[in-house]
N, C-alpha and C positions, 0 to 999 in steps of 0.2 A: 757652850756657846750656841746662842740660836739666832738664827741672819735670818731674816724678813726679806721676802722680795714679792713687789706686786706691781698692779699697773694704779694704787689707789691715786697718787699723788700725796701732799703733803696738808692741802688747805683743807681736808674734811677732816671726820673724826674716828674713821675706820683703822688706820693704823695705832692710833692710841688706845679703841679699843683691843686692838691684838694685846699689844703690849702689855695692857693691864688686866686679860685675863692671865697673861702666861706667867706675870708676876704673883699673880694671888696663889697659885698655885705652888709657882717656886720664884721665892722673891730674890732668891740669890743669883736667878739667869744671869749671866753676860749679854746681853739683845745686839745687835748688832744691824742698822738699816742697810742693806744692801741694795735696795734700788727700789725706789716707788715710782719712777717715772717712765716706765715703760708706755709706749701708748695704748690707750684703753683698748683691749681686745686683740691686741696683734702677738698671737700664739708665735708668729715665725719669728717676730723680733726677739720676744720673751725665751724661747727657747735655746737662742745664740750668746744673749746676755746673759743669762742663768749660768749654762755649761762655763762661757769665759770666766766669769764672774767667782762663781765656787773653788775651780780649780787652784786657784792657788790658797784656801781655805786648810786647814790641818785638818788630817784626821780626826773622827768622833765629832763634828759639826752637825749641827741639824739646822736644813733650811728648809722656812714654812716657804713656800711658792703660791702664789696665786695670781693668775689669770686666766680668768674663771668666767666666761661667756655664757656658761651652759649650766651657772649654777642651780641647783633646785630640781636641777633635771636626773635623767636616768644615770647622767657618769657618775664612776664609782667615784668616794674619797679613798687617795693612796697613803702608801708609808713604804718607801723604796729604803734597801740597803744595798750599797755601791760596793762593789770589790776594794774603791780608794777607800774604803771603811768609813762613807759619808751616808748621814742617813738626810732625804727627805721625802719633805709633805705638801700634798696638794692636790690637785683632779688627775683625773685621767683620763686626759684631751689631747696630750700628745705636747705638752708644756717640758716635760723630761725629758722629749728626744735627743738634747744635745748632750745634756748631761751622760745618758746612757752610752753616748756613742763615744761619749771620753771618756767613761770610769767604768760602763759595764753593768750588771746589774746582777747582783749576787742574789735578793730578794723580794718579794713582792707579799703586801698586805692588805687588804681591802680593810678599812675604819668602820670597822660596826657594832663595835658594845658603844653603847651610850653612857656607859659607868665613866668613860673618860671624856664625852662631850661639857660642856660647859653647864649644859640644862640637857634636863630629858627631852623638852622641844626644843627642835632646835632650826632656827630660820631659814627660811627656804632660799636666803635671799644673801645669805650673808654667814656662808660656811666658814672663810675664813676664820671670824670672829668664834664660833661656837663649835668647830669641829677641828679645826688645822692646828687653831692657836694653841686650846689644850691638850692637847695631844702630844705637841711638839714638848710641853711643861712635863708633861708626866714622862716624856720621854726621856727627858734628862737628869729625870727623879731615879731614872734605872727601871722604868716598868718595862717587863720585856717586848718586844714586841710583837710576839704572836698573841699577846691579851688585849693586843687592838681590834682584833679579827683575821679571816683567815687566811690564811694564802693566796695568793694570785699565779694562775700561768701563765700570763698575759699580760700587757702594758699597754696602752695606746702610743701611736708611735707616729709623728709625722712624714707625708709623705719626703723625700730628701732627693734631688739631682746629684749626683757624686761626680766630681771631677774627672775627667776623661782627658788623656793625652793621646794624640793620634800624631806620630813625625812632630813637626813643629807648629802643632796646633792643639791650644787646650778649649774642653767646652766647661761651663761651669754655668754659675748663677749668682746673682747679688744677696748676698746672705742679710747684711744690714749694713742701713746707712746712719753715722755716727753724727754725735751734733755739731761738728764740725762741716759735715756736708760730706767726709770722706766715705766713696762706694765701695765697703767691704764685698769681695767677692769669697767662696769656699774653694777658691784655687789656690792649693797649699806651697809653699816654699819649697819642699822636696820635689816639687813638677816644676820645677823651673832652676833646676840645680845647675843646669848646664848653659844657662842663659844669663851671658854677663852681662855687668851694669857697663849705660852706658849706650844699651841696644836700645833705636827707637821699636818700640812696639806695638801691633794694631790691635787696640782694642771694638769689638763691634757692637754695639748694645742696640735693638731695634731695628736692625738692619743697619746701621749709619756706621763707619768705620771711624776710628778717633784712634789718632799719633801720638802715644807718647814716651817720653824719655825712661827707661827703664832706670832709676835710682837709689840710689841711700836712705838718703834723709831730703824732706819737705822742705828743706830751705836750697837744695839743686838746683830745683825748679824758676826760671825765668818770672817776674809777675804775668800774672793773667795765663802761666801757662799749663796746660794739662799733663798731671805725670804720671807716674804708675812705683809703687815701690813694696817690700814686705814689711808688714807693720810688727809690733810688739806682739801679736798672735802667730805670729809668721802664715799671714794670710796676706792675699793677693791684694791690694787695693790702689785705686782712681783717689788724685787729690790735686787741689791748685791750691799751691800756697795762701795762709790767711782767705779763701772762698772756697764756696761748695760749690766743688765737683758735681754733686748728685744733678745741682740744679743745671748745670751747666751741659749733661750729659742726659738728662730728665729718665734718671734711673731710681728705681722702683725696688724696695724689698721682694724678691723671686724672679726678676727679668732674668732672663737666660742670658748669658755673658758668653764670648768666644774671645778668645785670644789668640794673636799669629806671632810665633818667635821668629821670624824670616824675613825681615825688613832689615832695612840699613843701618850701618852706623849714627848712629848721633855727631852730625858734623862738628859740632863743639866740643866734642868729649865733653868726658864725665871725672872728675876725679876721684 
């Protein structure tokens, strides 16, 4: 199986060319689109959606990844192998951070025989298509992968805010906002073990404090009202039923997030 993920979108002709290199190669892949709509360039988004995205993928997976700002330039092309026994491909710009931080990294290879590029030139402009794609083809052919090139000690790795609990205050940061509008924050579920539904709670974003009901499920929520709940990540997140929170709270992929558990009851309870 080989899963595609990039920021191309679907209206041009760059993913098809993926495609139909990795197919000539090995016409028997499984391809797999795993997300072309990232937005063009946002390494932080890309790297939250990658990691979520993959993990629940099986073993022996190989995902091409590109989000790729800096192609043609100095960064290396990779080929990571994950402790989850997952291999992927793509720059080394700090696109892996999330993945790495859930599965680990057992290995690292810098791409540089050109025996498995697409063409001996290969476009400055558009590695993907000529370095990522086949590579990933010949990967799943069984070519080992130290005949991609050599080892790496190193990864590029984004910088990351880590969750912080101090008494009944967490600090954290907006990891990514969903198309929904919902503000995923990196304030995990187990920091908040002792904090029952039901509590209203202050979230702060920009200095500006925001109320809201600690809950279940998206449909608790009053209309028009702002909530707070753990999602199917089990990550922290801001939502108003059927409308975006983000807009509502004008939060920002990296805005630093604070959370207060020490507020009142929710006079309505909660069920």
């Amino acid at each position: 199986m080989i899963a595609l993920f990039t920021d191309f979108g679907t209206r041009d002709a760059y993913v098809a060319q993926m495609k139909g290199v990795i197919l000539q190669i090995n016409p028997h892949a499984q391809l797999v689109d795993l997300n072309h709509e990232v937005l063009p360039f946002d390494l932080r988004a890309a790297t939250y959606l990658l990691a979520t995205s993959a993990y629940y993928f099986p073993a022996g997976s190989i995902f091409v990844a590109v989000v790729d700002p800096g192609v043609g330039s100095s960064r290396l092309p990779l080929l990571l192998h994950t402790q989850a026994e997952k291999w992927y491909i793509g720059p080394d710009n700090g696109l892996f951070t999330g993945v790495l931080a859930r599965e680990r990294l057992r290995e690292a290879y810098a791409l540089t025989q050109p025996t498995y590029f697409r063409a001996p030139q290969v476009s400055t402009t558009f590695h993907g298509r000529d370095i990522f794609a086949p590579v990933a083809a010949h990967l799943s052919l069984g070519v080992p992968p130290a005949h991609f090139g050599p080892r790496c000690s190193e990864v590029v790795m984004l910088p990351q805010v880590q969750p912080q609990r101090v008494g009944n205050s967490i600090n954290g940061e907006v990891r990514y906002i969903d198309h929904f509008g919902n503000v995923i924050t990196n304030i995990t579920a187990d920091l908040l073990q002792d904090v029952p539904r039901g509590r209203r709670l202050t979230c702060i974003l920009h200095d500006t404090p925001y109320h809201a009901p600690f809950v279940h499920t998206y449909a608790e929520g009053a209309p028009h009202e702002l909530i707070c709940l753990i999602n199917s990540d089990d990550a922290f997140e801001l939502a108003i039923s059927q409308e975006a929170a983000a807009a509502s709270v004008h939060a920002r992929v990296g805005d630093r997030f604070a959370l207060r558990c020490d507020v009142e009851e929710r006079e309505e309870g909660v069920v």
